[in-house]
C-alpha positions in Angstrom: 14.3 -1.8 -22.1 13.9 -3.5 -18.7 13.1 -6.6 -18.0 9.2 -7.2 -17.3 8.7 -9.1 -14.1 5.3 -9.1 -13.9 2.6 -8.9 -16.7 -1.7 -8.7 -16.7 -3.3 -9.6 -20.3 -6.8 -9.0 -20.6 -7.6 -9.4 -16.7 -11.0 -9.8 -15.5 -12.3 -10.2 -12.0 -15.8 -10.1 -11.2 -17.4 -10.4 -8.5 -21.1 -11.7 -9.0 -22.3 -9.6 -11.9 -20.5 -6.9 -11.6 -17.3 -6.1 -12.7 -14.9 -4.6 -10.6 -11.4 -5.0 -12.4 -11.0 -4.8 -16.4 -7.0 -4.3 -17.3 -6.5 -4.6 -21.1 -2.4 -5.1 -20.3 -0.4 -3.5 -17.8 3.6 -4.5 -17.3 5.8 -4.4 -14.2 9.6 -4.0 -14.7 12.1 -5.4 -12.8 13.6 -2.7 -10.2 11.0 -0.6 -10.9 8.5 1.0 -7.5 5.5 1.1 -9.4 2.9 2.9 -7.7 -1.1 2.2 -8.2 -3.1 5.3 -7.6 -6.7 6.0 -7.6 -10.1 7.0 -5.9 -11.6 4.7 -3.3 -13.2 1.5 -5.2 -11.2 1.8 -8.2 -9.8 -1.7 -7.8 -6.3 -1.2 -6.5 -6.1 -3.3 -3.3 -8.2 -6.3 -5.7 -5.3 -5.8 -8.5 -2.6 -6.5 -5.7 -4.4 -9.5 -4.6 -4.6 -10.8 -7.8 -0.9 -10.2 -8.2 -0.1 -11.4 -5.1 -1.9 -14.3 -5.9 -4.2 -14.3 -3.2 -7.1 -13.8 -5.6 -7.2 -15.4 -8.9 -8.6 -13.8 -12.0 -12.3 -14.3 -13.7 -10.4 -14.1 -16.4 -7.3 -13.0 -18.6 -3.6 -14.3 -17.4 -1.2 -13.3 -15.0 2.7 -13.8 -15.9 5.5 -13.9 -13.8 8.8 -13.7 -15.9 7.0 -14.9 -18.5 5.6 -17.9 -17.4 1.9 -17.8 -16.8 0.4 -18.4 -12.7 -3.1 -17.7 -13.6 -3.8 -21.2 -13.3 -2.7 -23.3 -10.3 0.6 -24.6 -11.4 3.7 -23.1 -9.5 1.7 -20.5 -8.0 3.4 -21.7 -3.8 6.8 -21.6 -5.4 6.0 -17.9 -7.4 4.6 -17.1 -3.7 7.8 -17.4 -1.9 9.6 -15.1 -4.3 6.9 -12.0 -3.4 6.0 -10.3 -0.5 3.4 -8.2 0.8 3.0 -6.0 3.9 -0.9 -4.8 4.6 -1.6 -1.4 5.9 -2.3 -2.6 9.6 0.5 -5.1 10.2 -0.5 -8.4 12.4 2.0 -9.0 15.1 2.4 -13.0 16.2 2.2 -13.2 19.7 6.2 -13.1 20.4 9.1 -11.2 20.4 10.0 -9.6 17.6 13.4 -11.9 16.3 10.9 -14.6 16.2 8.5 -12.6 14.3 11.2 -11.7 12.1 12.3 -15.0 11.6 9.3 -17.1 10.8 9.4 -17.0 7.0 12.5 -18.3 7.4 11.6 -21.1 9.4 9.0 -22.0 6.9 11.5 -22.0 4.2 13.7 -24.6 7.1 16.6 -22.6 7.9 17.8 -23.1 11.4 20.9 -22.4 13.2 23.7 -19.9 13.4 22.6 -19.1 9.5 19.1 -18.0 10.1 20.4 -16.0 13.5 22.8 -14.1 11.8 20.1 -13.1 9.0 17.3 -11.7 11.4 19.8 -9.6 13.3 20.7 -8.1 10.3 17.7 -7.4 8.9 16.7 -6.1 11.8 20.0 -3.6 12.1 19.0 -2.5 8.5 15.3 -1.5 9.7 16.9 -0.1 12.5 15.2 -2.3 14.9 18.2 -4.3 16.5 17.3 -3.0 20.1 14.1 -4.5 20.0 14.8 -8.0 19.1 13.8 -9.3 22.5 10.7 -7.4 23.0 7.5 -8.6 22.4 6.1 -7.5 19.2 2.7 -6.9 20.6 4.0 -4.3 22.5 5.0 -1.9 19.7 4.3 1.3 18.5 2.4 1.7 15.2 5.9 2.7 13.3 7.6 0.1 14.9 5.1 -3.1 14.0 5.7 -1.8 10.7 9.1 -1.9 10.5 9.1 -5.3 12.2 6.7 -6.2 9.3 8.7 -5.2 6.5 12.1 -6.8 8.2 9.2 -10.1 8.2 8.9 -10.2 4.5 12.9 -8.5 3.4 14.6 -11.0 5.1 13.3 -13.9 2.8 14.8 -12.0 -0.4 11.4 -11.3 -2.1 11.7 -10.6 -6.1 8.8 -8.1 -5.7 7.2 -6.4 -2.3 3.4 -5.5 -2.6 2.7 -2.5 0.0 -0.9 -1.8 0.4 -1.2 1.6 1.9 1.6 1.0 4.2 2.2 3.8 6.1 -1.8 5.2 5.9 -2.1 4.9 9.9 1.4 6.4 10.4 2.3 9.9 11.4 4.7 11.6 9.4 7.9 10.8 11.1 7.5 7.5 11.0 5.9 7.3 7.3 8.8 9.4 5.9 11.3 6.6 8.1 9.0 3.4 6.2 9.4 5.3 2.8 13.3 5.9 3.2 13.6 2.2 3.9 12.3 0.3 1.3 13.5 3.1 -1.3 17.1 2.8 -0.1 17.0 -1.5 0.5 15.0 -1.7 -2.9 17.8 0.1 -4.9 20.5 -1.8 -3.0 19.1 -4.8 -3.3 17.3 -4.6 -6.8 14.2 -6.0 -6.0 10.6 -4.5 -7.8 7.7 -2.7 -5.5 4.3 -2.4 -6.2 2.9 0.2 -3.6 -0.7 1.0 -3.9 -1.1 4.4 -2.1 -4.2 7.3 -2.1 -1.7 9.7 -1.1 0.0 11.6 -4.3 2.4 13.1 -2.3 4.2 9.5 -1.5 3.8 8.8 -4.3 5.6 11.9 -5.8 8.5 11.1 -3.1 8.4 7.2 -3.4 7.6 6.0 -6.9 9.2 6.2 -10.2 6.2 5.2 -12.3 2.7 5.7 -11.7 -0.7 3.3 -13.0 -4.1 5.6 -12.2 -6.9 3.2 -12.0 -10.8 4.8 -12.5 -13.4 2.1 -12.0 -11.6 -0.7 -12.2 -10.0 0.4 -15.5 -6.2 1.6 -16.4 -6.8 4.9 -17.5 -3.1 6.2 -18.2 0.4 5.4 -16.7 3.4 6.7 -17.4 6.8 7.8 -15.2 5.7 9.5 -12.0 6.6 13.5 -12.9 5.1 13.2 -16.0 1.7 11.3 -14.7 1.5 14.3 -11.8 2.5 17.2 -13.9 1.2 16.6 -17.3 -1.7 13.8 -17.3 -3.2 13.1 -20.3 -6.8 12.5 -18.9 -8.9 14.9 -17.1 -10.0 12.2 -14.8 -6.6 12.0 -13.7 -6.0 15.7 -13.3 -9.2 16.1 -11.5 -7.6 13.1 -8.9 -3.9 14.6 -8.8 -5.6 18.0 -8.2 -7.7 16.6 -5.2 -10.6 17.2 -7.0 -13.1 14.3 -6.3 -13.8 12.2 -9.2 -16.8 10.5 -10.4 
């Protein structure tokens, strides 16, 4: 059995009275591109927060390796072994190696050592012509590649990806899907994508989580979630039926 990187345990998050997340236990495994799937204001983007740890729980526990963040202690240092790239990336007003290299910075590398890793980076994402230019300048595809170099070079244990190629066309969606399957198997680090779109998911993701109102309703690996789900409600989404 894999190893569980990430782990929810009766997780709660409310917001006033109402609430909008309830996961009995849901489990994340190491090298594993976990896709999160499910009709608009099912809770997907809140349950990446609250992995993320931008967002903290009402209640229940969060566990990373084992140990449990849901609380305050260790959650900077858990932090800076994730990563997460939004669906409408935020450029820094510079080129894009400095872009590139500011999580680094952070982290204090400097030098010959943190030139050598942006340039790389950015000849994986096929961005090594563009170091110099200014990343405001960029294309829609591009700013996205820039932001995933932004997050791969610091070595992330898990990347978040929150509809990340929704405002793409399909040329350069199908170029930001190749990527982080290919650097994720080469470098054996866990994704969890949330996506509305069941055809990247098909393509992208080996096991699927379908979330109805804030609820798990069934996971499973990907072709058996798409071609055999258990629950109607799921058939109904994977169909493109809407689902109420």
């Amino acid at each position: 059995m894999n190893e569980a990187i990430l782990e929810l345990d009766s997780l709660v998050k409310r917001f006033g009275s109402r609430d909008v997340l309830q996961v009995e236990r849901l489990v994340f495994q190491k090298g594993r591109i976990h896709g999160i799937i499910g009709p608009s204001g099912s809770g997907k983007s809140t349950l990446l927060r609250i992995l993320n740890l931008i967002e903290k729980p009402s209640a229940g526990r969060v566990f990373f390796h084992g140990q449990d963040i849901s609380l305050n202690n260790g959650r900077l240092a858990v932090q800076r072994r994730m990563a997460m790239v939004f669906q409408k990336p935020v450029m820094f007003n510079t080129t894009v190696f400095e872009n590139v290299a500011y999580g680094l910075k952070v982290r204090g590398l400097r030098g010959p050592a943190l030139r050598d890793r942006v340039r790389a980076e950015l000849k994986t994402l096929g961005l090594e012509q563009l170091e110099n230019q200014a990343a405001r300048t960029l294309s829609g595809g591009e700013a996205q590649r820039v932001a995933l170099a932004r997050v791969l070079v610091t070595d992330p244990e898990v990347l978040f990806l929150d509809e990340p190629t929704s405002n793409l066309d399909p040329h350069n969606a199908a170029l930001i899907e190749a990527m982080v399957r290919s650097v994720s198997r080469e470098r054996g680090f866990s994704v969890v994508l949330v996506t509305h779109n069941i055809f990247q998911a098909r393509r992208l993701t080996d096991w699927l989580s379908f979330l109805y109102e804030g609820k798990l309703i069934e996971e499973g690996p990907t072709p058996e979630i798409l071609a055999n789900p258990r629950d109607e409600r799921t058939a109904a989404f994977v169909r493109g039926d809407t689902v109420y």
